[in-house]
C-alpha positions as a Markdown table, in Angstrom:
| # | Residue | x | y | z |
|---|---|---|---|---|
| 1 | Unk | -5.7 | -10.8 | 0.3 |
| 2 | Unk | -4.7 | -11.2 | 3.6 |
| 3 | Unk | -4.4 | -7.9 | 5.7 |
| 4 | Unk | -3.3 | -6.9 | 9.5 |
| 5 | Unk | -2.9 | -3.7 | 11.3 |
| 6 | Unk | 0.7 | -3.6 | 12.5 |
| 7 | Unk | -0.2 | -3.6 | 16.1 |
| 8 | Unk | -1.2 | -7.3 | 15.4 |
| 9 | Unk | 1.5 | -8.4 | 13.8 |
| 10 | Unk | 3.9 | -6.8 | 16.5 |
| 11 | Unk | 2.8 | -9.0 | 18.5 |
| 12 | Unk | 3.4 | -11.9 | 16.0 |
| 13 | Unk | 6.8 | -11.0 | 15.9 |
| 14 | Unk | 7.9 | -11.6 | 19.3 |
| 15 | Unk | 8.0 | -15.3 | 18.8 |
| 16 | Unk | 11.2 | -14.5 | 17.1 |
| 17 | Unk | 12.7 | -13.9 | 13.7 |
| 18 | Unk | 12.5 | -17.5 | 12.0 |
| 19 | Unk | 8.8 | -18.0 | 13.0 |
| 20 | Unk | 7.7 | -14.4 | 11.6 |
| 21 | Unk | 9.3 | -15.1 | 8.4 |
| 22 | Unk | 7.5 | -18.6 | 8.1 |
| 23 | Unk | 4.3 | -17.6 | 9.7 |
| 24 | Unk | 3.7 | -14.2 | 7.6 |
| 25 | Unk | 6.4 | -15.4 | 4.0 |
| 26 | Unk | 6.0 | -13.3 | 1.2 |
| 27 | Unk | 6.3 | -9.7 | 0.3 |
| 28 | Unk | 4.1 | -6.4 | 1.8 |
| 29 | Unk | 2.1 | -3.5 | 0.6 |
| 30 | Unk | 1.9 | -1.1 | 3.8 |
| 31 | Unk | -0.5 | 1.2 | 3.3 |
| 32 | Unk | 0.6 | 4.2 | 5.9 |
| 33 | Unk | -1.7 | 6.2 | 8.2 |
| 34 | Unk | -2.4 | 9.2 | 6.1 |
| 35 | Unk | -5.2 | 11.6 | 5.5 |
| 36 | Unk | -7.7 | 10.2 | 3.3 |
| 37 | Unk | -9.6 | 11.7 | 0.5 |
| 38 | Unk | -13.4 | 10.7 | 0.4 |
| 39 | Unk | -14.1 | 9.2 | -3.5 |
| 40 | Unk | -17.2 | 11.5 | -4.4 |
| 41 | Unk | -18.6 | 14.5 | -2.8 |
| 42 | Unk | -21.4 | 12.4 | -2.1 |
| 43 | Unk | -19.5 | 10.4 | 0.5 |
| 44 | Unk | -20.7 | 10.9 | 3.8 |
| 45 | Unk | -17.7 | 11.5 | 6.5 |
| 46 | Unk | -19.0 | 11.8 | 10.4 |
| 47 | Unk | -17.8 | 14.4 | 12.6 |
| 48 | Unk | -17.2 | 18.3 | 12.3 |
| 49 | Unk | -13.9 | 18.5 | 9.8 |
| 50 | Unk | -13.0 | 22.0 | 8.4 |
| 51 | Unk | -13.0 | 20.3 | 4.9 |
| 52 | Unk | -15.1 | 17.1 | 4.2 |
| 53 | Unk | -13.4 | 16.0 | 1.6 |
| 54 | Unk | -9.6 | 15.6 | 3.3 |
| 55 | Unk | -10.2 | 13.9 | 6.4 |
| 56 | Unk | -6.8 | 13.6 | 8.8 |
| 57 | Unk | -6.0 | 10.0 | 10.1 |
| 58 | Unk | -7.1 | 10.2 | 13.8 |
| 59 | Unk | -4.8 | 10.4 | 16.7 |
| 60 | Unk | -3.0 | 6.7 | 16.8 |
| 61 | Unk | -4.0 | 5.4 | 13.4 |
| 62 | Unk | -2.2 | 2.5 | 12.1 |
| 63 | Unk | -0.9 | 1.6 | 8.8 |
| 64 | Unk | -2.3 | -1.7 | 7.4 |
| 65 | Unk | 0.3 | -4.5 | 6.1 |
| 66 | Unk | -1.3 | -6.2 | 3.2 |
| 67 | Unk | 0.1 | -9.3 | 2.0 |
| 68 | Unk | 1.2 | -9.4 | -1.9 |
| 69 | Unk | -0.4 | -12.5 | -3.3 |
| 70 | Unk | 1.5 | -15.1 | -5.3 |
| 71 | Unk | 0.3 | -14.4 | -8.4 |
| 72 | Unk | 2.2 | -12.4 | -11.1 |
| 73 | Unk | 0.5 | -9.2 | -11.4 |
| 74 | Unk | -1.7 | -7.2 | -8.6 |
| 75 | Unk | -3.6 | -4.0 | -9.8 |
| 76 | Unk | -4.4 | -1.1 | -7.4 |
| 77 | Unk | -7.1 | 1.5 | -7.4 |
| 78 | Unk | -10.5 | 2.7 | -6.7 |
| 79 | Unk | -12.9 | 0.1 | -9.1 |
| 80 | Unk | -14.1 | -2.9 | -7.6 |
| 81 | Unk | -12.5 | -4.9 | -10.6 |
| 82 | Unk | -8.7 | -4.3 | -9.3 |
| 83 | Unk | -6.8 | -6.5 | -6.8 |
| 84 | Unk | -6.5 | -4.6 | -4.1 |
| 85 | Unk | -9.4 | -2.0 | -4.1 |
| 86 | Unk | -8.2 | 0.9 | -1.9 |
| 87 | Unk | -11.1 | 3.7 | -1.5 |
| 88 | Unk | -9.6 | 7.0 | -1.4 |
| 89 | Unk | -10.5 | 10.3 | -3.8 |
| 90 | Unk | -7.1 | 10.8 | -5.0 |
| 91 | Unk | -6.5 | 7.5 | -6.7 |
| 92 | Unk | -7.8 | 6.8 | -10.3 |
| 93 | Unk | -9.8 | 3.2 | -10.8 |
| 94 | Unk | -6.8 | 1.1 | -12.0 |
| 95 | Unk | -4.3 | 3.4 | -10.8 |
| 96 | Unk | -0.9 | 1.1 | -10.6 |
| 97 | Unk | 0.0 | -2.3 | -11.5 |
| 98 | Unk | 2.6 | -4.0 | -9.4 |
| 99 | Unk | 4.6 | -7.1 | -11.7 |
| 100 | Unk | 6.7 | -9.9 | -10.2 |
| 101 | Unk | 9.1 | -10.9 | -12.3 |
| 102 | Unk | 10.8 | -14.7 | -13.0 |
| 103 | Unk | 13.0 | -14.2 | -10.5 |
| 104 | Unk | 10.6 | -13.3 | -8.0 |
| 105 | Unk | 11.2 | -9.5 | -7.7 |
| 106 | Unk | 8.5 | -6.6 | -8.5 |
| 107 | Unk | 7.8 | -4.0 | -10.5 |
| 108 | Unk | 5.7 | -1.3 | -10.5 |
| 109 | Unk | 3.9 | 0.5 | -13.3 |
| 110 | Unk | 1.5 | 3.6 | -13.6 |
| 111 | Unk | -0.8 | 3.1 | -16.5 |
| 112 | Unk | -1.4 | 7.1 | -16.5 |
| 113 | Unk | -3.2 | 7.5 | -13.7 |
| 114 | Unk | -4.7 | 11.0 | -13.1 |
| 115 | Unk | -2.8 | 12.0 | -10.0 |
| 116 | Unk | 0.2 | 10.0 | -10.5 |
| 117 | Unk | 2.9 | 7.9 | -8.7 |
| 118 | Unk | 6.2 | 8.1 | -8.1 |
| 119 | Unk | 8.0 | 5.4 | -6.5 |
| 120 | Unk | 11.4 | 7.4 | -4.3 |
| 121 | Unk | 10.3 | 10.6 | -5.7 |
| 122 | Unk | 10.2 | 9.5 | -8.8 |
| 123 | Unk | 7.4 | 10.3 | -11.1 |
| 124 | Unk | 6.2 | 7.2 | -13.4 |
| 125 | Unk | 6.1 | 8.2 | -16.9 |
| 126 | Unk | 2.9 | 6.5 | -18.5 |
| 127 | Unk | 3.8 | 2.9 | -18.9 |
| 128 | Unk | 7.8 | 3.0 | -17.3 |
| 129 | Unk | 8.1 | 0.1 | -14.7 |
| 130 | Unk | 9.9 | 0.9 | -11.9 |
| 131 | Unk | 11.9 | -2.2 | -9.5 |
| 132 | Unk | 11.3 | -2.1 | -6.4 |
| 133 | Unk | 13.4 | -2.6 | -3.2 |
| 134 | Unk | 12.8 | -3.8 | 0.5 |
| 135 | Unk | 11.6 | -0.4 | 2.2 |
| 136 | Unk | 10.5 | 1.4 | -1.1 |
| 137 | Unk | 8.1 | 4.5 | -0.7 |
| 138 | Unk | 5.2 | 4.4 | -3.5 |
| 139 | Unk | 3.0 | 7.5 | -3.7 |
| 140 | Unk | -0.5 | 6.8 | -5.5 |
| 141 | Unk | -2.3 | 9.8 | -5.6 |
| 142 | Unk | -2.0 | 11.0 | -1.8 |
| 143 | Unk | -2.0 | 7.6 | -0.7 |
| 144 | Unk | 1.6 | 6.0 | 0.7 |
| 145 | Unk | 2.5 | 2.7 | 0.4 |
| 146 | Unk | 5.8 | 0.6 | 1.9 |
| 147 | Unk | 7.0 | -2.1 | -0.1 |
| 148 | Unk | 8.2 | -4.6 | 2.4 |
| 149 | Unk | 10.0 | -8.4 | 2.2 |
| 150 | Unk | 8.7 | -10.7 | 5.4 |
| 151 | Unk | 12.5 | -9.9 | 6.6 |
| 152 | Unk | 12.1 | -6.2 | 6.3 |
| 153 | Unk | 8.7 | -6.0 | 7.5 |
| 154 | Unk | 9.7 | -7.9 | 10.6 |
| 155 | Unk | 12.7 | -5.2 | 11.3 |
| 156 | Unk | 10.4 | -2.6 | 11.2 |
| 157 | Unk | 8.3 | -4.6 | 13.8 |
| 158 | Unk | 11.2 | -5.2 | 16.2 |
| 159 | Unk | 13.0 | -2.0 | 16.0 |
């Protein structure tokens, strides 16, 4: 999956609305700066932090816009057999599914993770799918995710 920190793709953006859209088409997972939560207490995190295993996102971190690919369904979690692999502590090893549907929308579904998700606040019960919108908050665990159209990215670019 293609990936860019949104500094990048600020820059992308300038050439104007039309171009983003064609250049960067598709829907976004952007995963938000955030403190992250090392996978094992054997993970080995630099520097002098009060508690090893939460680490805050340094001064100017970036969140990471990660395009969706065009297939129907995109797991999430910690195992190196999902999707979209995203290594931090607080997310199980297939910890969400994302679904697109026929009519090109998606879905979201938590397949009883350990920490949970909740998609606006909204808890997932074991199995519920949940639609998703342009601009829609996901919470994994600790972990934050945007769901974003090319159009809605690109406003949060320019604005």
């Amino acid at each position: 999956m293609k990936s860019y920190l949104l500094s990048a793709l600020k820059r992308t953006s300038a050439t104007g609305r039309d171009a983003f859209n064609k250049q960067h088409a598709g829907d976004w997972l952007v995963w938000e700066a955030g403190a992250w939560k090392a996978p094992r207490a054997s993970t080995l995190v630099l520097g002098s932090v009060a508690d090893a295993a939460q680490v805050a996102p340094p001064k100017g971190a970036e969140a990471l816009a990660i395009a969706l690919p065009a297939q129907l369904t995109v797991t999430l979690g910690r195992s190196s057999d999902v999707d979209l692999e995203l290594n931090d502590g607080t997310l199980s090893g297939h910890h969400l599914s994302l679904f697109r549907t026929p009519e090109g929308r998606w879905t979201v579904e938590d397949p009883g993770s350990r920490n949970g998700t909740t998609v606006e606040g909204l808890k997932l019960k074991a199995g519920m799918r949940m639609p998703l919108r342009d601009g829609s908050i996901i919470k994994a665990g600790q972990v934050t995710l945007t769901f974003q159209t090319s159009e809605g990215l690109w406003q949060r670019l320019v604005s």
